[in-house]
Backbone as CSV, one residue per row, in Angstrom:
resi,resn,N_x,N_y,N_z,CA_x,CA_y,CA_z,C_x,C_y,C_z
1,UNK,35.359,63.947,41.055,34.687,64.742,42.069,34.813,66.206,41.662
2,UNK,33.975,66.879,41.378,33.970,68.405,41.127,32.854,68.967,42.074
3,UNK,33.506,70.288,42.406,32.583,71.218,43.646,32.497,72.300,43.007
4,UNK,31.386,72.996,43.561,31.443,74.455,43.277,32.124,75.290,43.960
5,UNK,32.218,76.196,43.414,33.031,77.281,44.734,34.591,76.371,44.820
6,UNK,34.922,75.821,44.691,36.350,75.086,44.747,37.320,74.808,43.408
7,UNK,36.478,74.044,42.769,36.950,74.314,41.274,36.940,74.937,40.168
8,UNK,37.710,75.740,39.326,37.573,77.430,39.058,37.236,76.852,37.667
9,UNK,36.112,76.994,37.660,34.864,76.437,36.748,33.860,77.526,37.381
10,UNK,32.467,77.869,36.107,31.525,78.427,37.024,30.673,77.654,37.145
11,UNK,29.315,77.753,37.408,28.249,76.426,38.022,27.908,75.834,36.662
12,UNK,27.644,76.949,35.318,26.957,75.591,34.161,27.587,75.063,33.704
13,UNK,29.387,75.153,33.906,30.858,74.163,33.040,30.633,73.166,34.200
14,UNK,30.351,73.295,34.764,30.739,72.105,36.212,29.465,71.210,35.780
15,UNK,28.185,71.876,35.718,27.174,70.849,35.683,27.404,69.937,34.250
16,UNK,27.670,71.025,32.890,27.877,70.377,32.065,28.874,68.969,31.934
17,UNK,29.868,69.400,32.595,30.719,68.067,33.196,29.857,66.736,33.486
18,UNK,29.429,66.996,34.437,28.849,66.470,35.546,28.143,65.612,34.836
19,UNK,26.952,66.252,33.609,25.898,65.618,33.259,26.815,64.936,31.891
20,UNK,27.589,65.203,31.762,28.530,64.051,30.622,29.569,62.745,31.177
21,UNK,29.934,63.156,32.584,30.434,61.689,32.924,29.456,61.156,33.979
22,UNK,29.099,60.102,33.787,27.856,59.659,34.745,28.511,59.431,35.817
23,UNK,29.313,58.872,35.943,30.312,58.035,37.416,30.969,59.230,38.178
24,UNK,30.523,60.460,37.776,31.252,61.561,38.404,30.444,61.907,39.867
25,UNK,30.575,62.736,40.505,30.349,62.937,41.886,30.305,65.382,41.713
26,UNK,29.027,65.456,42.180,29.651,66.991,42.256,28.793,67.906,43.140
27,UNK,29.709,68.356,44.084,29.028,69.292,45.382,28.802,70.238,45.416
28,UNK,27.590,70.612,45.499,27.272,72.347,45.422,26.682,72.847,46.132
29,UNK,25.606,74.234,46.048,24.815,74.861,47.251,23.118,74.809,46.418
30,UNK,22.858,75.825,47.033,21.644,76.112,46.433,21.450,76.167,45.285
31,UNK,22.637,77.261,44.471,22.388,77.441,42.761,22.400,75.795,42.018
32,UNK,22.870,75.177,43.001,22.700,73.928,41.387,21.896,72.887,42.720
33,UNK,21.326,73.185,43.406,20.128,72.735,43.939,18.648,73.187,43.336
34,UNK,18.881,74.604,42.367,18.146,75.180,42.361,17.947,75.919,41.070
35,UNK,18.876,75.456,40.030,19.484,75.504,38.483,19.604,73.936,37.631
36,UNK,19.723,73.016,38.358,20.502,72.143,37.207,19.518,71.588,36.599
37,UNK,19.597,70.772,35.465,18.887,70.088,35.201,19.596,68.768,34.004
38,UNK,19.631,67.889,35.113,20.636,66.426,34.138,19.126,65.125,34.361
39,UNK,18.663,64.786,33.584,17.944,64.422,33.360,18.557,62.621,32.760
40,UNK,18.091,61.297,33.036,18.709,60.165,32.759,19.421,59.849,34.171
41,UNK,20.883,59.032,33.647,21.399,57.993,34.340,22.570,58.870,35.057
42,UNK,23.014,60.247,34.630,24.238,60.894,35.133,23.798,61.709,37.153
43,UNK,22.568,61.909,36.825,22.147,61.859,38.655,21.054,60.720,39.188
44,UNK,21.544,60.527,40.142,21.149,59.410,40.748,20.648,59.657,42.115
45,UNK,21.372,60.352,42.807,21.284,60.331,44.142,21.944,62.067,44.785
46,UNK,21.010,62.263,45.481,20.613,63.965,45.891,20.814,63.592,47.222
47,UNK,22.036,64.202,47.918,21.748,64.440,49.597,22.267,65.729,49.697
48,UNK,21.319,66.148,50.565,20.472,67.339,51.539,20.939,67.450,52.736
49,UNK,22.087,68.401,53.371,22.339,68.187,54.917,21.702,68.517,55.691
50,UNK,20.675,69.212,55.509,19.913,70.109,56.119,18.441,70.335,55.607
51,UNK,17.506,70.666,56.460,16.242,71.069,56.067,16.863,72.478,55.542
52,UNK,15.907,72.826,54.218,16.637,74.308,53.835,15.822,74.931,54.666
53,UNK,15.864,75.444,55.728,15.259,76.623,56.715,15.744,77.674,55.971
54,UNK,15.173,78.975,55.888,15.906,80.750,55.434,16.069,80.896,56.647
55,UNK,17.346,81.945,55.987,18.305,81.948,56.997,17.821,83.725,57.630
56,UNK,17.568,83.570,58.668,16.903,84.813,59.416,17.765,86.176,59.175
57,UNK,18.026,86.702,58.413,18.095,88.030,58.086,17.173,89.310,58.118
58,UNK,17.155,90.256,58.038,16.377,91.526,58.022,15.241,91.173,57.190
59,UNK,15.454,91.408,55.759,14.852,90.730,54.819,13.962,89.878,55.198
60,UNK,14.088,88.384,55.591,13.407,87.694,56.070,12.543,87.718,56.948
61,UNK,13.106,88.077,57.676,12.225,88.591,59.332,11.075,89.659,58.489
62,UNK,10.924,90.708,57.745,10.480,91.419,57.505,8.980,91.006,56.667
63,UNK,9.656,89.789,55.587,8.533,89.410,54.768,8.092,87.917,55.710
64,UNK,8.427,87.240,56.403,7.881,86.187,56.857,6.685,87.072,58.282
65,UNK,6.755,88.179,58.774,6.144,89.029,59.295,5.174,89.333,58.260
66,UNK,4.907,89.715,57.384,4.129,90.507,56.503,3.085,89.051,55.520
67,UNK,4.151,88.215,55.583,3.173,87.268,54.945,3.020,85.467,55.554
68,UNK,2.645,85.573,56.665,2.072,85.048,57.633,2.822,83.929,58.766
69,UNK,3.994,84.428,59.204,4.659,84.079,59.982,5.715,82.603,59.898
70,UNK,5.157,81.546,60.984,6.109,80.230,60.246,5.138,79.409,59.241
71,UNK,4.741,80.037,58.787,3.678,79.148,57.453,4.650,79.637,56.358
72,UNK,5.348,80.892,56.091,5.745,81.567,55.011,6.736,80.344,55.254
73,UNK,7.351,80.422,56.410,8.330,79.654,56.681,8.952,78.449,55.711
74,UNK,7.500,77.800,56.459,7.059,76.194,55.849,6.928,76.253,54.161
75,UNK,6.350,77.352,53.950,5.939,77.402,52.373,7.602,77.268,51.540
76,UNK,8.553,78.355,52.012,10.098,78.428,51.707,10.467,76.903,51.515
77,UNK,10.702,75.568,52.663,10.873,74.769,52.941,10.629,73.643,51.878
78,UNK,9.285,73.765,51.758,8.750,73.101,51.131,8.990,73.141,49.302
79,UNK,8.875,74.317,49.117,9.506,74.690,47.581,10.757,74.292,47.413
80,UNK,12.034,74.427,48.586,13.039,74.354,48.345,13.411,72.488,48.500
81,UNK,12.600,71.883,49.229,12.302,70.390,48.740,12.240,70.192,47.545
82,UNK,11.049,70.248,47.061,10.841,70.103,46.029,11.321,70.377,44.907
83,UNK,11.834,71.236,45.197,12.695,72.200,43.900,13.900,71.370,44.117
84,UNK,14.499,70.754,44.939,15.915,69.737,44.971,15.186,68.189,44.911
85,UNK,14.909,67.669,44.897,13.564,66.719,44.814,13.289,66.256,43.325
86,UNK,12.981,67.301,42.902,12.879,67.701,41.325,13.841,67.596,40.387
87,UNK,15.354,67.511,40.640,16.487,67.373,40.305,17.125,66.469,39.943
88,UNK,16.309,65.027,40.818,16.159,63.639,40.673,15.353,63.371,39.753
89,UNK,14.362,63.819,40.069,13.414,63.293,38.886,13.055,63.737,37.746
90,UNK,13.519,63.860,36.488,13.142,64.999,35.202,12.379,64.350,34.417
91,UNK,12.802,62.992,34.266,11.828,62.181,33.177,11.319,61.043,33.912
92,UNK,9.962,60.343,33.014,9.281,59.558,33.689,10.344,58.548,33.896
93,UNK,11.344,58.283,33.323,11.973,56.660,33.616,13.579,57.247,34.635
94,UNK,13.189,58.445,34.915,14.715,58.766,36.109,14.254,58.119,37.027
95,UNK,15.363,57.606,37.570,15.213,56.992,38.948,16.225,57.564,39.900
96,UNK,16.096,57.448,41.221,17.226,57.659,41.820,17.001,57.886,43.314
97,UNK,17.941,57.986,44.202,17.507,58.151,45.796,17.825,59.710,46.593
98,UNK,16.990,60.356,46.969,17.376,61.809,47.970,17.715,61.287,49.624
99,UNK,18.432,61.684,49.601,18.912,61.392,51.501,18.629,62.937,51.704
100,UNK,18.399,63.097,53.041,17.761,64.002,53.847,18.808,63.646,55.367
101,UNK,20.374,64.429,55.494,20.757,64.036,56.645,20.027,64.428,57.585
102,UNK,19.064,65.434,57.943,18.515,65.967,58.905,17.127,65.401,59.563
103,UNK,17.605,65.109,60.778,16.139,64.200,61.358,15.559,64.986,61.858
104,UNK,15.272,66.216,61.677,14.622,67.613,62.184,13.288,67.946,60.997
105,UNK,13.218,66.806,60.491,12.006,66.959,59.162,10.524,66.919,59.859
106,UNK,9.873,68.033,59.972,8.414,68.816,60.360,7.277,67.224,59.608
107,UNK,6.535,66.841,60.190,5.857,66.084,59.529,4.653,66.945,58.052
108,UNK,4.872,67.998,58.698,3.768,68.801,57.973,4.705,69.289,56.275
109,UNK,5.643,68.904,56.212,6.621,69.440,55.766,6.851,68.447,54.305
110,UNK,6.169,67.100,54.804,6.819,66.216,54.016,5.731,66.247,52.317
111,UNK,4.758,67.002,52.559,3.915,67.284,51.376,4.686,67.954,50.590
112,UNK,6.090,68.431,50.888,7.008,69.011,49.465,7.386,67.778,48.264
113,UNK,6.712,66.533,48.779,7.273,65.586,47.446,6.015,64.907,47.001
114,UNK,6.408,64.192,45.928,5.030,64.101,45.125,4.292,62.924,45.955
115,UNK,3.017,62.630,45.282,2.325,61.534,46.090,3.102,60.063,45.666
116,UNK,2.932,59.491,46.253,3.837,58.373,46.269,5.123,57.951,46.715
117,UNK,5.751,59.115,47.084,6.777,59.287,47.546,6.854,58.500,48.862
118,UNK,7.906,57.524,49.348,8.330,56.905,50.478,8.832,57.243,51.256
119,UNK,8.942,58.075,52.449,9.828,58.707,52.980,9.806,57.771,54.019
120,UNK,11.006,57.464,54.224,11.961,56.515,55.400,12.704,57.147,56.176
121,UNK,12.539,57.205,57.447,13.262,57.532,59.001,14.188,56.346,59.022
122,UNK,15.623,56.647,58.772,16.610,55.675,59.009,18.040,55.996,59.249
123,UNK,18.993,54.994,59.976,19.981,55.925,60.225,20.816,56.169,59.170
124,UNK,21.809,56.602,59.549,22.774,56.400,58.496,23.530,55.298,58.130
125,UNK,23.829,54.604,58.944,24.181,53.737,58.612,23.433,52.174,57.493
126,UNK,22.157,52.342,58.195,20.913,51.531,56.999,20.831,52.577,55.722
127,UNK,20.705,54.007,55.696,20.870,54.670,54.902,21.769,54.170,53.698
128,UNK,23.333,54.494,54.484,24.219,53.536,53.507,24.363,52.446,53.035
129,UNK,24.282,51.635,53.079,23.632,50.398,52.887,22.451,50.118,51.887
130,UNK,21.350,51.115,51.850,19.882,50.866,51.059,20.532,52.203,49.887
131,UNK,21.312,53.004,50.097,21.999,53.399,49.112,23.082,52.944,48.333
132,UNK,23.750,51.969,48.945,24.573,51.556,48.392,23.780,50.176,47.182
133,UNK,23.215,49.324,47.813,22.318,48.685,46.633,21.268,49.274,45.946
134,UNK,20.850,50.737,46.088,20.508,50.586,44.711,21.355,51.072,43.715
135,UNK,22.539,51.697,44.326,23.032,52.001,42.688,24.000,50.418,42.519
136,UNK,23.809,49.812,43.075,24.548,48.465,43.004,23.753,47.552,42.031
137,UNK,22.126,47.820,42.065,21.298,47.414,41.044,21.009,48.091,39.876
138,UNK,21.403,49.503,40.410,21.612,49.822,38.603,22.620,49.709,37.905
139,UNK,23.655,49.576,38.633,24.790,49.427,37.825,24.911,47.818,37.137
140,UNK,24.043,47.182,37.998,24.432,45.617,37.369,22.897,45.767,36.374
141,UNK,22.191,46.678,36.026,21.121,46.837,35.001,22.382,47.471,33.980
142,UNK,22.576,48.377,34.473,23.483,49.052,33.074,24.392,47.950,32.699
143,UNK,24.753,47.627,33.333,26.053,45.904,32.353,25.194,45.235,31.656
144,UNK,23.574,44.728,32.191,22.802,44.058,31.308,22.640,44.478,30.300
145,UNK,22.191,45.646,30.107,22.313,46.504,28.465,22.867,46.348,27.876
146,UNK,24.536,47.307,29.015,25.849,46.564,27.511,26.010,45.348,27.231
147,UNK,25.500,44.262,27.614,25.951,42.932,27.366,24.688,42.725,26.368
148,UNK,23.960,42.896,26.426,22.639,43.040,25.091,22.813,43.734,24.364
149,UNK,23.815,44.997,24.391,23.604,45.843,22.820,24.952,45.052,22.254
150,UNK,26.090,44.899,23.030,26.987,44.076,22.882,26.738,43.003,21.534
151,UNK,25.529,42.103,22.340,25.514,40.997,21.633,24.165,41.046,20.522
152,UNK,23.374,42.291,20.230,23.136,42.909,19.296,23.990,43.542,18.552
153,UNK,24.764,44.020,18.720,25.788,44.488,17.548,26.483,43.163,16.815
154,UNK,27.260,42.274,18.156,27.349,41.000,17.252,26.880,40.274,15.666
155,UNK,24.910,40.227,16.703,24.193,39.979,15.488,23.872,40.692,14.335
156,UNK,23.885,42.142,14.334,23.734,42.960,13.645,25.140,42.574,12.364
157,UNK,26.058,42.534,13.132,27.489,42.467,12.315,27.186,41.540,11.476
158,UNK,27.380,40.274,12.117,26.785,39.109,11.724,25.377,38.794,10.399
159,UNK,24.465,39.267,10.594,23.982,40.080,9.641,24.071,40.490,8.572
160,UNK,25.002,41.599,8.521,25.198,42.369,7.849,26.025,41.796,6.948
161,UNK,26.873,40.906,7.703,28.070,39.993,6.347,27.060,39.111,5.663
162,UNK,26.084,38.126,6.127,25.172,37.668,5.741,24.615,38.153,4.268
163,UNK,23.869,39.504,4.629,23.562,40.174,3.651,24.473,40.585,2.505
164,UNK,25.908,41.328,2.850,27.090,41.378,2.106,27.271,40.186,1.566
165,UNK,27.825,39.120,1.979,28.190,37.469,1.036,26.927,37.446,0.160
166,UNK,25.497,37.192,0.462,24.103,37.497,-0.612,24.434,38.375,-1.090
167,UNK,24.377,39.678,-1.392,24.273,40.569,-1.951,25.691,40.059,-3.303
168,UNK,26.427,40.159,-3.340,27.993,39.525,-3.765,27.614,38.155,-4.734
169,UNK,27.011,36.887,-3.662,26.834,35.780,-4.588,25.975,36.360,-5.945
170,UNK,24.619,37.322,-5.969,24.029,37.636,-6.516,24.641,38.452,-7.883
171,UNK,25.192,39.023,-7.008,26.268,39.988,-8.232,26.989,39.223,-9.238
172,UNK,27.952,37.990,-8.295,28.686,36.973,-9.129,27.968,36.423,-10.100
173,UNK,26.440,35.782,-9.736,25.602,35.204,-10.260,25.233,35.983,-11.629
174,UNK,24.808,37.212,-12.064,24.383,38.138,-12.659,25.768,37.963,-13.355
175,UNK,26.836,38.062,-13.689,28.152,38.271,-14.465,27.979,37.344,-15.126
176,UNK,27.706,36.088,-14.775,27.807,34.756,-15.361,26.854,34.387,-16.538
C-alpha cells in the first residue's frame, strides 16, 4: 500500500513503484489522478470519492462568472472524469473497473466517458462484490498464462534437448 502525501517518496517514485508491482495498492489526489500513466495489468481499478466539483474559491467564482456559469462548471467535471477515466484505460487491451462513491452523479455529466461505457447505479455493497469478481477473473486469467507459458517453456526445454541430442548424434556421426 503506498500513498501520497504519507510516504516520503514524491508522486513519480511512488507511481513508478506502483506501476512495477502489480498487486500493489496506491492512494493519491488529483496529481496522480491527473499525471500517471501505468498502462497494462498494474491498474485495474480507479475509485473516485467524489464527483470532482472545483472547489469555490475567488479564482473560481471569478472565471466560472466570466465563462458561462454552471456549464463552466460541468465542463471542469467532466474533463476531470475523464481525465481519471483515462487512467484505466491506456491501451486497447487495458481493462479494468472505476467506482464512483458518489451518487450525486448529474445525468448530463455522464458524457465524460467514452461511448460504450456502462455506467451502473449500485450500492456498495453489489459494488463490492461485481468488483471483487472481476479482478477474481483476472487473476484466474493471469494463472492461465502462467500455466501456458509454464508449460511452453517445458516444451521449449524439451525441444531444445531434442535438438541438442540431434545436433550431438550428428557430430558423433561425422567423427566416425
Amino acid at each position: 500500500l503506498y500513498a501520497q502525501h504519507i510516504d516520503a517518496m514524491d508522486t513519480g517514485t511512488l507511481v513508478d513503484i506502483f506501476r512495477a508491482e502489480e498487486d500493489s495498492c496506491l492512494l493519491g489526489t488529483d496529481a496522480v489522478r491527473d499525471g500517471v500513466d501505468v498502462p497494462g495489468r498494474a491498474l485495474r481499478l480507479i475509485v473516485v470519492d467524489r464527483v470532482p466539483w472545483p472547489r469555490p474559491d475567488i479564482m473560481h467564482r471569478a472565471r466560472k462568472a466570466a465563462f458561462g456559469g454552471s456549464a463552466y462548471d460541468d465542463m471542469l467535471v467532466r474533463l476531470r472524469l475523464k481525465q481519471a477515466f483515462g487512467r484505466l484505460l491506456r491501451r486497447a487491451d487495458d481493462r479494468g473497473v472505476f467506482v464512483l462513491l458518489d451518487r450525486m452523479l448529474p445525468t448530463r455529466l455522464k458524457a465524460a466517458f467514452p461511448p460504450g461505457v456502462e455506467i451502473e447505479r449500485v450500492g456498495l455493497a453489489e459494488c463490492i462484490a461485481r468488483t471483487t469478481e472481476f479482478l477474481r477473473r483476472k487473476l484466474d486469467s493471469l494463472q492461465r498464462e502462467l500455466d501456458f507459458c509454464d508449460q511452453t517453456q517445458e516444451e521449449l526445454s524439451d525441444l531444445l534437448e531434442r535438438i541438442a541430442d540431434s545436433v550431438k548424434f550428428t557430430y558423433d556421426q561425422a567423427d566416425r
